[in-house]
C-alpha positions in Angstrom: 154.6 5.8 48.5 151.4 4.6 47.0 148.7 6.1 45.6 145.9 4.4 47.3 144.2 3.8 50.4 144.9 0.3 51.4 142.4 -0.9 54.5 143.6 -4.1 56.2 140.9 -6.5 57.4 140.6 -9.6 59.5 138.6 -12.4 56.7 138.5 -16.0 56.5 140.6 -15.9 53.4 143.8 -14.1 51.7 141.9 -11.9 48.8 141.2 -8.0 47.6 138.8 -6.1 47.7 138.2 -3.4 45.0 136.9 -0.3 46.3 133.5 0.0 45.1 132.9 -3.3 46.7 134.2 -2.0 50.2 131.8 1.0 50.1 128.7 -0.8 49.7 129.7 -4.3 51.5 126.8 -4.0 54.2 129.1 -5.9 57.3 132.0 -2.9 56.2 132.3 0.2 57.9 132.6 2.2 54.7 129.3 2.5 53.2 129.5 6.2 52.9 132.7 6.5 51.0 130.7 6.5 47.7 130.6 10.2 48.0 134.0 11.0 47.2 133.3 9.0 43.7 134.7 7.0 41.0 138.0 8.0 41.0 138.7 7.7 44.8 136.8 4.6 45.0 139.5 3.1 42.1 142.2 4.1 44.6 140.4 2.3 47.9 141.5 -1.4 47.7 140.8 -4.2 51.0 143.1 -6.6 51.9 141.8 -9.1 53.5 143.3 -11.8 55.6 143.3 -14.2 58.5 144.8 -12.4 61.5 144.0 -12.5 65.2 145.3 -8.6 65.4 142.8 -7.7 62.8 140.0 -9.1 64.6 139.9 -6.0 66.7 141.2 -3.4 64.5 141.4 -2.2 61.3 144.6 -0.7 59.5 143.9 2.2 56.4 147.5 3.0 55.2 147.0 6.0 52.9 148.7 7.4 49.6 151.6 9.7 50.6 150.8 13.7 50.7 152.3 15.2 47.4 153.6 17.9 46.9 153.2 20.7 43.8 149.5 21.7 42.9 150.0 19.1 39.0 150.2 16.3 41.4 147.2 17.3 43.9 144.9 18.2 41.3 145.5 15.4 39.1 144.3 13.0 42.4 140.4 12.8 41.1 138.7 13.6 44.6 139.6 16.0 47.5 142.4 13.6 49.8 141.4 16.2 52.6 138.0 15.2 53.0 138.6 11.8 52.6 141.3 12.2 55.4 138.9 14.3 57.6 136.0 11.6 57.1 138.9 8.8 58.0 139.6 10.9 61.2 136.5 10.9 61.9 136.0 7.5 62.8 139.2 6.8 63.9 140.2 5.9 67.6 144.4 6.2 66.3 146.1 8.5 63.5 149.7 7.8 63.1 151.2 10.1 60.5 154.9 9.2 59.3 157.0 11.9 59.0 160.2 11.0 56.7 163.6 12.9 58.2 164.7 13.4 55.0 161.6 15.6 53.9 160.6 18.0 56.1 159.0 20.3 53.9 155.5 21.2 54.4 153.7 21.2 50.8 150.6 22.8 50.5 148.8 19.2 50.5 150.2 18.9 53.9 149.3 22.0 55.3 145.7 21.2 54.4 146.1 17.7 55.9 147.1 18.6 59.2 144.3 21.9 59.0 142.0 18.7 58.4 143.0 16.7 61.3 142.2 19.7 63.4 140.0 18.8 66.3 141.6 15.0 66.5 145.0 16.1 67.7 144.5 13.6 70.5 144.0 11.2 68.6 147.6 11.7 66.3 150.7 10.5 66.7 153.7 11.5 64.6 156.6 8.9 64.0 160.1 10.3 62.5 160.8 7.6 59.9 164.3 7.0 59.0 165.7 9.3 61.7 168.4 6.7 62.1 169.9 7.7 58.9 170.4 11.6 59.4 174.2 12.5 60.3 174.4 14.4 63.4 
């Protein structure tokens, strides 16, 4: 588990991109994430890369949901609007469940409240389900 939001884009070289330079790039689709401000923007990194997958998709892997109101407060901006403005221009939302942690925090709650009107769009994966005795 991170703390950023890592986007993955096709380039013509290997190299990142620091957030602030993503949000005002004007051939990147994230002009508008300046809202959310300084201290989500220090958390937004690109990684950029040569790859014939990414030339017709982009990948945003985002920081893990936390759990206990320290660690949500202390994040800088509100993750739920950043996640609902990611939704929104999404075609595809995975969402990782781990098997050994399926409590909902209050984080997630407001997540998944935030995803409302997308639920075609989400898909949930059971991570490490392999390793739970029966």
């Amino acid at each position: 588990t991170t703390d950023r939001f890592t986007v993955l884009i096709n380039g013509p070289d290997e190299r990142t991109i620091p957030g602030n330079a993503l949000s005002v790039h004007p051939d990147l689709p994230f002009r508008g994430l300046q809202k959310f401000g300084v201290s989500f923007l220090s958390r937004l990194e690109g990684s950029q890369l040569p790859s014939s997958v990414l030339r017709s998709v982009t990948l945003i892997d985002t920081p893990g949901i936390l759990s206990g109101d320290k660690q949500r407060l202390n994040r800088g901006y509100d993750f739920t609007k950043v996640v609902n403005t990611f939704a929104d221009r999404a075609d595809l939302i995975i969402m990782l469940f781990d098997a050994h942690k399926l409590d909902i925090s209050d984080e997630f709650k407001e997540t998944i409240d935030a995803l409302k009107g997308h639920e075609e769009k989400v898909r949930c994966i059971l991570n490490k389900a392999d390793q739970i005795d029966r």
